[in-house]
C-alpha positions in Angstrom: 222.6 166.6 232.3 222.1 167.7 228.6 224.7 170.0 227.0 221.7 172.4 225.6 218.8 173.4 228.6 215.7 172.2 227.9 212.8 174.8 227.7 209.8 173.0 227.4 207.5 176.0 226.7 210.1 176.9 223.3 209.4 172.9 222.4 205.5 172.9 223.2 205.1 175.8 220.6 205.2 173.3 218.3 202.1 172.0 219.0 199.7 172.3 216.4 201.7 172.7 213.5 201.4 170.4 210.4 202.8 168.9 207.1 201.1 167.9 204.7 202.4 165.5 202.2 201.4 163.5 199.0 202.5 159.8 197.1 200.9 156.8 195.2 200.9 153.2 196.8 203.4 151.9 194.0 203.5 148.1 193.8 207.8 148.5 194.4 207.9 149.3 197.7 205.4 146.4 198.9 207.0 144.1 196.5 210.5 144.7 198.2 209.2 144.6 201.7 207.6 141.3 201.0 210.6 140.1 199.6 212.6 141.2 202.5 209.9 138.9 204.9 210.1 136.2 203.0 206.0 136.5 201.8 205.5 135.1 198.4 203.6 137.2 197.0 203.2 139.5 193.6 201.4 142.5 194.3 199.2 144.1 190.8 197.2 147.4 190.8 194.0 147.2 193.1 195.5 145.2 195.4 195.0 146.2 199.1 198.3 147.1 201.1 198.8 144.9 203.9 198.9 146.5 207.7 201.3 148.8 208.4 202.9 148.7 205.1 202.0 152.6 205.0 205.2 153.1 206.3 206.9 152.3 203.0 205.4 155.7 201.7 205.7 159.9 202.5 209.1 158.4 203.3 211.5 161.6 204.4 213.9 162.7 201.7 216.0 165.8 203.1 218.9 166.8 201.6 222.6 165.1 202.8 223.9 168.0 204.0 220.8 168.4 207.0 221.7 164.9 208.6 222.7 165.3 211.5 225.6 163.7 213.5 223.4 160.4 214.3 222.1 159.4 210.3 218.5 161.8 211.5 217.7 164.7 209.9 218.8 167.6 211.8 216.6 169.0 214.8 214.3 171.7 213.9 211.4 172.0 210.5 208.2 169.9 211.4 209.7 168.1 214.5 210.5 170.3 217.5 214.4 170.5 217.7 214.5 168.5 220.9 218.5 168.9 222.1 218.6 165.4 223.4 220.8 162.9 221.3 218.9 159.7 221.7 215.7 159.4 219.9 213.4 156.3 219.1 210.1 156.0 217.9 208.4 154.2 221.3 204.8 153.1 220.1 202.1 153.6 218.1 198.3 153.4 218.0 196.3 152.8 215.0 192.8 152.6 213.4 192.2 151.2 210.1 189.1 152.6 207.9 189.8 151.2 204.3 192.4 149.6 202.9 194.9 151.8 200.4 195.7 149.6 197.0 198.4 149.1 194.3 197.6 152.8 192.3 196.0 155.0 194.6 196.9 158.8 195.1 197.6 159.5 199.0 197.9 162.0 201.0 198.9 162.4 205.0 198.2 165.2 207.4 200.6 165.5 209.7 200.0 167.4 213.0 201.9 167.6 216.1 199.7 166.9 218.8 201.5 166.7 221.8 205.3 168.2 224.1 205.9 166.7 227.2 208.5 165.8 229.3 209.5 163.6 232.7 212.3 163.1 235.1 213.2 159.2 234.6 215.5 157.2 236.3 218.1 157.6 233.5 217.7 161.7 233.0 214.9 163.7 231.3 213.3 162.1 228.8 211.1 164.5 225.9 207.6 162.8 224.3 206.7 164.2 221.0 203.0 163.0 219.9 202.5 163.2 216.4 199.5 162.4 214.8 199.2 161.1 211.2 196.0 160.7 208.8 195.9 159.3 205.7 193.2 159.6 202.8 192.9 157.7 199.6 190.3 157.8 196.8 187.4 156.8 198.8 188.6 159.4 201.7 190.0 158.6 205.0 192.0 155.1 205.4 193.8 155.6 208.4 195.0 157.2 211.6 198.6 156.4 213.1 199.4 158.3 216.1 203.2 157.8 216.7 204.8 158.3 220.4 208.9 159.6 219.6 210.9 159.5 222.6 214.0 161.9 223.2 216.7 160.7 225.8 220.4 161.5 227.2 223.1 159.8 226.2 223.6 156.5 229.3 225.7 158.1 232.3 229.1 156.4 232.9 228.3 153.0 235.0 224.3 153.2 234.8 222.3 150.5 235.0 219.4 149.6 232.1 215.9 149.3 234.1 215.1 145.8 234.8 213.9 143.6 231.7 209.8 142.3 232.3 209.5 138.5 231.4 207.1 137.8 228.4 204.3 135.1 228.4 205.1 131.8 228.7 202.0 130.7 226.9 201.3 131.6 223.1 199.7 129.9 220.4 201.9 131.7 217.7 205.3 132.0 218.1 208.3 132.3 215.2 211.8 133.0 215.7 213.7 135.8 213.6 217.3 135.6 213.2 218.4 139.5 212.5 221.3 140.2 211.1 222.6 143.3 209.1 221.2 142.4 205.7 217.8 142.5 207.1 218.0 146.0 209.0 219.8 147.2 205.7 217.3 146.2 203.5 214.6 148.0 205.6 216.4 151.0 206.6 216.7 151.6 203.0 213.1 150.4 202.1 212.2 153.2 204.6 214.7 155.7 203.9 215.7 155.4 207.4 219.6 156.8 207.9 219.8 156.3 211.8 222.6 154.9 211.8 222.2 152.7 215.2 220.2 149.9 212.6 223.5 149.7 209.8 226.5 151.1 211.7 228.4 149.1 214.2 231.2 151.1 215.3 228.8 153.8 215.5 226.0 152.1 217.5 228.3 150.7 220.5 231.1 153.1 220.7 228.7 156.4 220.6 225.6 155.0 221.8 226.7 152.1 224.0 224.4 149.7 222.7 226.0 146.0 222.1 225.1 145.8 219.1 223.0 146.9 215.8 219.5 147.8 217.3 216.3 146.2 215.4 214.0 148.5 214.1 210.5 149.3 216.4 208.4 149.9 213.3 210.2 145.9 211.8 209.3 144.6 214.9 205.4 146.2 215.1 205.6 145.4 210.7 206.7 141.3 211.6 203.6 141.2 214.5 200.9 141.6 212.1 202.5 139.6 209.6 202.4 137.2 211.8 198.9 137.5 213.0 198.0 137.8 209.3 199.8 134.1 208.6 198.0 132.8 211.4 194.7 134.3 210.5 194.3 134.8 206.9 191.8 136.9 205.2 191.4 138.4 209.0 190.9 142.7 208.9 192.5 144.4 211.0 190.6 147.4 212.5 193.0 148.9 214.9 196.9 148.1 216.1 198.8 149.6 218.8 202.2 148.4 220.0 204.5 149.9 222.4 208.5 149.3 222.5 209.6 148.5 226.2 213.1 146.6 225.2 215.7 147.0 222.9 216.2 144.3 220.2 219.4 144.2 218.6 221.2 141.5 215.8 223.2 139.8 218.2 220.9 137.1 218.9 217.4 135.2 217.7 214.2 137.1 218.5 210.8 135.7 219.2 207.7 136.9 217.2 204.8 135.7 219.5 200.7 135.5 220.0 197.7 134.9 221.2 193.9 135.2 219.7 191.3 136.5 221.7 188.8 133.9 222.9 186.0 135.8 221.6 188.0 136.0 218.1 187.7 139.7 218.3 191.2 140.6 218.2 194.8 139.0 219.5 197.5 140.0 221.9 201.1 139.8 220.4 204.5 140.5 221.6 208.1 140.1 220.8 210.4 138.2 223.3 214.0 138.3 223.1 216.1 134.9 223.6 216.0 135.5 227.5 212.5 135.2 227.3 212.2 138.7 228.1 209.7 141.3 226.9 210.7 143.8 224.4 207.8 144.7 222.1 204.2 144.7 223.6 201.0 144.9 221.1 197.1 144.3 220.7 195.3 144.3 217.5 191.5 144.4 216.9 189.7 142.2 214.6 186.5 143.6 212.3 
């Protein structure tokens, strides 16, 4: 049960509204990130911004004193105030028009296009769709349409679903070792406070997990980093990943995947040491 009731219809007049924010693709940002994957690589105006480096801008800046209890900004403004304490960006699906470079002016409309909710197995859980497009000089770059989960705190004694095994077969795979200068660095490099991804006493005795939890959007980030090793000079034309497991810094992680026969796109995935599924993606070559 939550401590506030849920009323959908007060959440779902939400829908529609939208933000609409400005920035310039600075070289910093990328140069940091690439730093903090280990990519050697200088980045000079006009260069193109690798996918989904967007994420390093329109980063969220709210004052300290509207974070709430869990490192988030408080519930309520653009976001619907959902009163459920777990939240977690679950997926995300993309399309890629033209690449945004080292110097450009940006902008992103932001519109929230979707309130729903379900009875799960662990409680009610609250979907917030919200759909993001950017524009650059030459007009529209890209669309990312993000999927943000709201959940109850886990009941005394329940039991996590059962974990899906990952393919066996792959002709990428690289292990990543995370540990809490990684998820630092990219919490700050996002201006990301939730403090499940830096704050251990706070992310197993509140939240019950066993340890720091890996960030979706470093997980989805590390996927087409890989793909990009793999296949360089390849465009990416569209990207969607969906969370399905927790990944969290006690233990090696598994970056993972497979081209296409007909070399139109790839299938990747993040396994955990178990061999068990926890990130599921495609991407689409063109």
């Amino acid at each position: 049960m939550t401590a506030t009731p849920l009323d959908l219809d007060e959440l779902r007049a939400w829908v529609g509204r939208t933000h609409t924010e400005t920035d310039v693709v600075s070289a910093t940002p990328a140069q940091a990130l690439a730093a903090t994957l280990g990519i050697a690589r200088t980045f000079a105006p006009g260069d193109a911004l690798p996918p989904p480096w967007h994420w390093q801008y329109f980063l969220t800046m709210g004052p300290l004193d509207d974070t709430g209890p869990d490192g988030h900004p408080k519930r309520g403004g653009f976001l619907p105030p959902v009163p459920l304490p777990r939240r977690m960006w679950a997926g995300s699906r993309m399309t890629f028009a033209a690449p945004l470079r080292i110097g450009d002016a940006i902008s992103r409309a932001s519109t929230i296009a979707d309130v729903t909710a379900k009875e799960g197995r662990t409680g009610t859980l609250v979907f917030v769709k919200v759909r993001h497009a950017i524009t650059g000089p030459a007009g529209h770059a890209l669309t990312d349409e993000h999927d943000i989960v709201y959940r109850d705190q886990p009941r005394a004694g329940e039991t996590p679903p059962p974990s899906r095994a990952a393919p066996v077969t792959g002709a990428w795979r690289r292990e990543v070792r995370p540990d809490p200068v990684l998820l630092f660095r990219y919490s700050a490099l996002t201006y990301n406070s939730h403090r499940i991804h830096y704050d251990h006493p706070y992310v197993t005795g509140v939240e019950g997990y066993p340890g720091l939890v890996v960030h979706g959007p470093l997980l989805a980030t590390l996927l087409l980093d890989l793909l990009l090793r793999e296949l360089p000079g390849a465009r990416v034309a569209a990207f969607a990943f969906r969370a399905v497991k927790p990944v969290f810094d006690t233990a090696s992680f598994f970056v993972c995947g497979q081209p296409a026969a007909d070399g139109a796109g790839a299938a990747l995935w993040i396994a955990d040491r178990d061999g068990f599924l926890c990130m599921d993606a495609t991407a689409t070559l063109g």
